[in-house]
Every structure is written in structure tokens, then in C-alpha cells.
N, C-alpha and C positions, 0 to 999 in steps of 0.2 A: 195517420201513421199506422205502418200494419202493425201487429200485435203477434207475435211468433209465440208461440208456445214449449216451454223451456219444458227439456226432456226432465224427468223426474225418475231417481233410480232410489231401491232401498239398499243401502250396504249391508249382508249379514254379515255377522264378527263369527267365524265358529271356531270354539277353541274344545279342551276337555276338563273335565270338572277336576279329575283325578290330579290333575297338575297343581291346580288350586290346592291343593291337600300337601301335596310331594314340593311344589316350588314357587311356592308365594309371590318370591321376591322377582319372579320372573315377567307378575304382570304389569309391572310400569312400563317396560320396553314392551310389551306385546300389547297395551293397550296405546301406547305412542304410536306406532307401526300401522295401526289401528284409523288414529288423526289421523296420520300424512297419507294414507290412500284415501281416505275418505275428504281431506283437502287439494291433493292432486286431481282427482275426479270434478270437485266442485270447480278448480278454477277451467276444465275443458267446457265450461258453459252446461255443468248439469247442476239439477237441483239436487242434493243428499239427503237423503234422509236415515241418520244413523240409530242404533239398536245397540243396546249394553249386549256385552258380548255373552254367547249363546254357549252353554255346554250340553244341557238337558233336554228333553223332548217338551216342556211345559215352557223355557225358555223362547225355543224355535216357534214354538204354536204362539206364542205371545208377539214373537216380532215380524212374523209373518202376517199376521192378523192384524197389526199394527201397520204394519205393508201396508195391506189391504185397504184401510179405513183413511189411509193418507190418499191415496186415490194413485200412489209411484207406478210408473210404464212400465218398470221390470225389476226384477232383486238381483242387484249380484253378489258372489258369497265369496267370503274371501278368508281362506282357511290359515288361520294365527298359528295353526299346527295340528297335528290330528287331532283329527275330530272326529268319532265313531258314527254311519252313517244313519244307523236303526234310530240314534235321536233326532235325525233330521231331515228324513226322507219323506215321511208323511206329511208334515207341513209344506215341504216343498211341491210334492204330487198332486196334493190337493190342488193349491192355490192355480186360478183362473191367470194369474203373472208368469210373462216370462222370463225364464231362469237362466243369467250368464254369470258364468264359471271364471272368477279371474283367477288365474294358478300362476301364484307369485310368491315370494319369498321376501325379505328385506337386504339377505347377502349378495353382491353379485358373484363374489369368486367362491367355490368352495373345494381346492385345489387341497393335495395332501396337508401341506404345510397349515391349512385354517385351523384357529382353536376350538377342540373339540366341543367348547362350552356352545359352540354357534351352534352345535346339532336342534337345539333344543329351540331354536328361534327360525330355525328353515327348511324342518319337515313337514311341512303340511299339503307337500306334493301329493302322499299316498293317502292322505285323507280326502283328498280330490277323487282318487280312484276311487275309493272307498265310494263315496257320493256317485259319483255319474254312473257306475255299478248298479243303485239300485235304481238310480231316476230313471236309468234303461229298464230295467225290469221290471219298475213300475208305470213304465208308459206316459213317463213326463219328458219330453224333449225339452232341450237344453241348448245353447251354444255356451262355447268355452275358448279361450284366449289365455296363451300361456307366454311369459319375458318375465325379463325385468323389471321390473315398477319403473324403473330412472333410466336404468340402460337400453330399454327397447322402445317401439311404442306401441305397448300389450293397452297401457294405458288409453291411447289413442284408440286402440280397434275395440276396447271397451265403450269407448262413449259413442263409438259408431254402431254399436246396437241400441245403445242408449235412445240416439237418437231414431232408430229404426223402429224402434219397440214404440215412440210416443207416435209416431206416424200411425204403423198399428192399431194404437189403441185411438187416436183418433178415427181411425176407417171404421175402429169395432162401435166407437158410441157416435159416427153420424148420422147426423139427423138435419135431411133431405127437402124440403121444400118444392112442392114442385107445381109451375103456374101453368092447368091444362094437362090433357091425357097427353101419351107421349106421338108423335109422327106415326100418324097410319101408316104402316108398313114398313116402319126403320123395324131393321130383326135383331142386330150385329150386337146393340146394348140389350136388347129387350132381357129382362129378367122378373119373373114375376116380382112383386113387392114383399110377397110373403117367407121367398126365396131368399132376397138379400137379407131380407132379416135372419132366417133360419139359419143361414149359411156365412152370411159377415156377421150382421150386426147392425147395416144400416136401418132406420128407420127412417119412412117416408110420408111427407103431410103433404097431402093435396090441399093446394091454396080455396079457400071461397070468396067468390070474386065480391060476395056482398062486403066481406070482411076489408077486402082489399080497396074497394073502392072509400072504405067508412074511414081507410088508414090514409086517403089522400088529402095534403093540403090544400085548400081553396087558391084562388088565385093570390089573393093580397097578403099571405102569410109571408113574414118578414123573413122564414129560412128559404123559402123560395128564390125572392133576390137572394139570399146571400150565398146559396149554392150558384147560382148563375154566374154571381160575383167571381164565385170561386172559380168557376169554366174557363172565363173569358181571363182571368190571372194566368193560370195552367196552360191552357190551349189556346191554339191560333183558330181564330172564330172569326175574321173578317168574312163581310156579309152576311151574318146567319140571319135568319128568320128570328126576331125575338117572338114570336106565337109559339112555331112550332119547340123553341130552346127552352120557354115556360111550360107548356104541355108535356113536353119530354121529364123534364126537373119533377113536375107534382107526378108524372108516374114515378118515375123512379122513387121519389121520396117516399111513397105509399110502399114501397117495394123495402126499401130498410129499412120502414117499422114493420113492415111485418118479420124480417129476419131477424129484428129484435127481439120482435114481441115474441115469437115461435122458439127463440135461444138456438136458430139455423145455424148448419156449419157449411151449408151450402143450398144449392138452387139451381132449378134450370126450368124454363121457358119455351114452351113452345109455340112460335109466331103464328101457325098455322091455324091454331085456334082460336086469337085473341082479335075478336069484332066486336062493334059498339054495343054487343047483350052482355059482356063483360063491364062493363064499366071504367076498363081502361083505356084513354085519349090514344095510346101510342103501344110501342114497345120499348121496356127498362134496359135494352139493351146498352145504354149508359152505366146503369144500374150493375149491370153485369160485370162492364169492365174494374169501375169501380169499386164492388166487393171483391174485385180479384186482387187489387190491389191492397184491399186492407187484410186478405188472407184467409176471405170466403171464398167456396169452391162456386165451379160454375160449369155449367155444361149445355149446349143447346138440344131442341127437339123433344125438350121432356128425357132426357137421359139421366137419371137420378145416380145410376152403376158410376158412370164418369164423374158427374159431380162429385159424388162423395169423396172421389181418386182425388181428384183436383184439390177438394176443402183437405184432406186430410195429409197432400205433400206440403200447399201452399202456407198452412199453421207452423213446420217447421222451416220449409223452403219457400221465404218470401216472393223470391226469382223465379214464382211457376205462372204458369197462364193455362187456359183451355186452349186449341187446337185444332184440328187437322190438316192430313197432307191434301193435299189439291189438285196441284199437277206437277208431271214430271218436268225435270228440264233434265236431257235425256244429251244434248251437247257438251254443258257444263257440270253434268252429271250430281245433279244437285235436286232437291224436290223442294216442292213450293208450299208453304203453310197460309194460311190466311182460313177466314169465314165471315160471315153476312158483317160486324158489329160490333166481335167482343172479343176483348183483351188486355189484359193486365198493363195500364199506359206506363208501370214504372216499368217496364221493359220495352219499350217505342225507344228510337233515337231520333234525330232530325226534327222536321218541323211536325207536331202531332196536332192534327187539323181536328175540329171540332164542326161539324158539318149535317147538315140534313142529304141523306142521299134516298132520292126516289125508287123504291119499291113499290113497284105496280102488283107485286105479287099479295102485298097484304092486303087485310079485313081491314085496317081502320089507318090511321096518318101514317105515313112515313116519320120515322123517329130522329130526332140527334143521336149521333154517335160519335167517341174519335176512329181517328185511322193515322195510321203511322206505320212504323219497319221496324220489327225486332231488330236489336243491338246485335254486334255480332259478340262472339263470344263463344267458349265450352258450353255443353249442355247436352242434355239426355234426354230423348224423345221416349214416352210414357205411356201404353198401354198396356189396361186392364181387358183381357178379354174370356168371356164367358165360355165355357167349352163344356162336353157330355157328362151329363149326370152332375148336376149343378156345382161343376169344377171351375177354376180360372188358371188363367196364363197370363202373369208380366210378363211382359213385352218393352227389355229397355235398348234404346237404341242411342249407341253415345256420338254424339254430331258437334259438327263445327256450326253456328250459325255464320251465315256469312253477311259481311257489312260491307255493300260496295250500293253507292248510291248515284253510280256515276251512268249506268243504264234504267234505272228506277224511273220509269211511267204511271205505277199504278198508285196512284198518289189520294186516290179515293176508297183506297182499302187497306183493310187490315193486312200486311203481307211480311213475309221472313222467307229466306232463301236456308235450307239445311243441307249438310255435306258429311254425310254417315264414309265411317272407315271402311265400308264396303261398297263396292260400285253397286248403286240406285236400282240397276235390276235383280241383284243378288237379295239386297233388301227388298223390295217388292216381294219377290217370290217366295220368300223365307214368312214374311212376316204375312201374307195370305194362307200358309200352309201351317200357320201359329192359330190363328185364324183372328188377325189382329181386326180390329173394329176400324170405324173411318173418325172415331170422336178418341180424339187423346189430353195428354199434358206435356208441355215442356218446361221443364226445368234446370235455369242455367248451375252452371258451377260442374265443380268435377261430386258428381254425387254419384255414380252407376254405382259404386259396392255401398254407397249408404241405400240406396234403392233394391240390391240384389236382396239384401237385410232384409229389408220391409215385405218384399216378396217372399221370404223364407220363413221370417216370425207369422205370414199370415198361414203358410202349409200351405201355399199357391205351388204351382212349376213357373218354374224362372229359367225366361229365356233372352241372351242379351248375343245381339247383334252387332257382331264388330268388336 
């Protein structure tokens, strides 16, 4: 079962101390107010994590830092009424989290006729300004979202950084796995190792094959059958080799303890390199689709850049896979996805065949793999791509997968038909002059502004086609 990683926000309460002195009685309803956005948020599928409400600079330093040590994706602050910004702006600058602005009130109407007692319960609009004033001037960026709590959905475009910011912070802490140097001469990912780290945050472990080989079950380990077990329940496996479907299993098995053992959020494989001085039978490329499915990232050729993309949509967006496009279909104005092996099988539709296919091209056995057809469906086509002066460019392109399986021959591969809102040569051309990579992710659902986020909280340039 995949395992999603629930976005984690900290709520700050900021109010002002002087009120505490001047009107006591005010703080039941302004600590109520307090609850219901901080349970509003929690039922959008976030975790909260709340802070006694803040007036003083020793307060803010205390629940930021508390932030901090909670391990939350982002803080959003949410002004009970002014709040003077000098108590709050230093904790906010400091901190490594990202800062979203929810600028709400608890009245919806506040029309002449309102009683003037509401004033005191739903100005904390210019203590916003107050705030973002200096977070500018202090060089802390910020997004901000302004409604109604109840009447708009400020609420909603809240938890859509929420959930943008844990994407982020998963790209900021992953940690890469990678079996084998990367393709001689692929250029399009290449990023030094020392670079992603510098510049994301990735961290990358080159596999040793001793290690990897010491992590593989023997033949008569009883998880062996029961993963095989498991294949032949899942996929359509008539005729397989049961040699090569056991070979295949104890690599791969070797290959999720070691993503275990390592505490990986992703991996990638380079076929090119793996001959019998490794110690691996075959290629995990099972392995592959597999971790994709429980919401490890994956990326082929030793592309560590992609993977990390992949592990760090797939922990919030179960419905992603690795990629790329292929070939044009240039009649039906549609482009073709597929590659060698690997792919998230909880997005196959039809019969998803479990099969050995001959690759003459490799060092050692030809592998099991499934193969199947993307489902159709919404979804957004994903690249990260590296640019001058170790910059990057998202790359979201929003597509229709298309489901028709009534011409479908290629029944021996991985394959999905995609149908971008711009005619396929416009996309081409654009997204070479982006300078898109040929290794991506697809991710279904309507996610392009939760994605545009993720590309915004990392300070990437976001480019979205169609």
C-alpha cells in the first residue's frame, strides 16, 4: 500500500499583548476563531500543528522554533488582529520554512450597519501589511492568500501550498540511491552530485554492489515464493519462465532492502552497467515499478535529478510514474510515452502482463517486468530541467491521457498515448527551447497549480504549457 505523506503546516496565532491588558474578555472568541481555522485546515487533509497565541518577540522565537523541531512543511500565520511586525519578523526571516500568509478575518459582512464592537475582532488585515512589509525588506519570501475562511476557498488555496511546501521539503531532504555511474553521455540530467546537493538538497548514495549482493535472498527464502505468489495474484503471467520470475524476485528483493536499509526516497538504475562482476542475476527493473507504486521515486540511466522529482511528487501524489515521451503521433496529434520496464502498475489499465522480454542489448539475463497502458484520465506531464549557472526550469505540461484500446498492438510495453492543450508541435518546440530533458513524471489528477507551487516554493522558473 503506498504511504502518502500528509502535508504538515504550523499555525501561528499572532495577536498583541496590549489588548491582553485593555480587553481580556476578548480572548475567548479570539482564541475560538483561533480552533476553527486551525480545525478547518486539519479536516483539508493537513496535519496542524498549533502554538499558544503569540504577541511578544520571545513568544514568536519559541513557536517558530517549536515549528522547527516538529519537523512542519511550512507556517502559516494567521493574524487574530494586529500584531506589530518588529515582534515577528525575525523569527519569521530566520527560519529555513516556508512562510504562507492566510489574511482572513471571522466576519464576512462588514457593511456600515455592522456593530462597531466587530472592529476589534477583524482587523488584523493591516497587521498583514505590517508583516509582509518587512518579510520584504528582510529578504524572506512569503506567499499569501486572502477570503473568507467559510465564504471563499482562501482555505483551500491554503492547503494547496501546504501541500506544495511538503513536496519541497521532500525534494529538499532526498536521499537518492543510485545502482551504477549514470549513461555515458546522457547530458540533459547530468548535474554534478555535489551540485544537487548545493543547490536542492538532494543527497546521493552510490549502491556497492558487495553490499547489494549480501542483501539478496538465496533461492529457498520463503519471501521469494511469496512475492512470486504475489505477481502471479496481480499480473497476468501465463507462460513465464519460473527461472527467470525467481532471478528477477531475489534481485529485486536485494534492491528493497537495500532502499530500506539506506532510508531511500528514491533510486535509479543504470542497465548499461549491470554485468555478472556486479553480482546482480538480472535487472530490478520490477523493483522499479514496484517502488513506484508504494511512492519511491524512480528514474532510469542513473538519473538521480529525476528521481528525486519523481520520489518527492509520488510521497504526496500516489498517481505519479517515471516516463518519457517517445514518439510523435503527429496524425492524432498525441505523443507516446513508454520506456525499457518501469512503471507505476497502479496506473496500467487492461490486462497488465508480467513477462520476460529479450534484451539482447544487456550484460547479464533479460529481466521480468510488467507492461501495460496508462489509464486514461487528467494529468500533468513533469519536468525538471537543469539550466545555466546551476539553475532549473519546471516544465508542467497539462494532458489528457488517452484510453482507447481498440488500435493497441504494443502489448509488450510499457505505453500511454498523451494529448497536451497545444497542438504536439507547439509543445515540442517550446519545451526544447525550455530546454526540457527526455526523463520526466506523470502525474494524474488536476494538479498543474499544486505543481506550479512546488516549482515556486523551490525559487525554480515555472513554465507550464497549455
Amino acid at each position: 500500500m503506498t504511504k502518502v505523506n500528509k502535508p504538515t503546516i504550523g499555525l501561528l496565532p499572532l495577536y498583541l499583548a496590549l489588548y491582553d491588558e485593555t480587553s481580556p474578555e476578548a480572548r475567548p472568541r479570539i482564541n475560538e476563531f483561533y480552533s476553527t481555522i486551525a480545525r478547518e485546515l486539519g479536516s483539508r487533509e493537513l496535519e496542524v500543528v498549533t502554538a499558544d497565541v503569540c504577541r511578544i518577540k520571545s513568544e514568536f522565537d519559541r513557536a517558530v522554533s517549536g515549528f522547527e523541531k516538529a519537523g512542519v512543511d511550512a507556517i502559516v500565520t494567521l493574524h487574530l488582529a494586529y500584531s506589530p511586525s518588529l515582534e515577528c519578523s525575525e523569527a519569521l526571516s530566520r527560519t529555513h520554512l516556508p512562510v504562507i500568509v492566510l489574511d482572513t478575518t471571522p466576519t464576512f459582512s462588514f457593511a456600515p450597519g455592522q456593530d462597531p464592537a466587530e472592529i476589534m475582532y477583524n482587523h488584523g488585515i493591516h497587521g498583514v501589511q505590517d508583516m509582509c512589509n518587512l518579510l520584504i525588506r528582510n529578504g524572506k519570501p512569503f506567499e499569501i492568500e486572502a477570503g473568507h475562511w467559510e465564504k471563499s476557498d482562501v482555505l483551500d488555496r491554503v492547503a494547496a501550498w501546504a501541500r506544495a511546501s511538503r513536496v519541497a521539503s521532500n525534494m529538499r531532504s532526498a536521499r537518492v540511491g543510485r545502482i551504477g555511474m549514470p549513461f555515458v553521455g546522457m547530458g540533459d540530467f547530468a548535474v554534478p552530485e555535489n551540485v544537487l546537493k548545493s543547490t536542492i538538497g538532494v543527497e546521493t548514495l552510490a549502491a556497492d554492489f558487495t553490499e547489494l549482493k549480501s542483501l539478496m535472498p538465496n533461492d529457498e527464502d520463503p519471501l521469494v515464493d511469496a512475492e512470486m505468489a504475489e505477481d502471479a495474484r496481480r499480473f497476468s503471467s501465463d507462460g513465464l519462465d519460473r527461472d527467470a520470475h525467481r532471478r528477477t524476485t531475489r534481485t529485486c528483493l536485494a534492491v528493497r532492502r537495500w532502499i530500506e536499509t539506506k532510508g531511500l526516497s528514491a533510486f535509479t538504475v543504470n542497465f548499461d552497467v549491470i554485468d555478472e562482476s556486479t553480482g546482480l542475476g538480472t535487472l530490478p527493473f520490477l523493483e522499479a515499478s514496484k517502488a513506484m507504486g508504494r511512492g519511491i521515486g524512480y528514474a532510469g540511466e542513473g538519473d538521480v535529478l529525476t528521481a528525486a522529482m519523481v520520489g518527492a511528487l509520488a510521497a504526496v501524489y500516489p498517481d505519479t510514474t517515471f516516463t518519457e515521451m517517445f514518439c510523435p503521433d503527429w496524425e492524432n496529434d498525441t505523443l507516446f510515452l513508454s520506456h525499457m520496464g518501469e512503471a507505476n502498475p497502479n496506473l496500467l489499465t487492461g490486462e497488465i502482463v508480467l513477462k520476460q522480454k529479450n534484451m539482447s542489448f544487456l550484460k547479464v539475463e533479460s529481466p521480468v517486468m510488467v507492461f501495460g497502458r496508462f489509464r486514461g484520465g487528467q494529468a500533468v506531464f513533469v519536468d525538471l530541467a537543469p539550466g545555466p549557472d546551476d539553475t532549473y526550469t519546471l516544465i508542467a505540461i497539462p494532458v489528457t491521457v488517452i484510453d482507447d484500446d481498440n488500435r493497441d498492438t504494443m502489448t509488450d510495453t510499457v505505453r500511454g498515448w498523451i494529448q497536451p492543450n497545444l497542438p504536439i508541435s507547439d509543445v515540442l518546440e517550446e519545451y526544447s527551447r525550455l530546454g526540457g530533458t527526455h526523463h520526466a513524471a506523470l502525474v494524474y489528477g488536476d494538479k498543474q497549480e499544486d505543481i506550479i507551487r512546488f516549482g515556486q516554493l523551490m525559487g525554480w522558473d515555472v513554465a507550464v504549457l497549455g
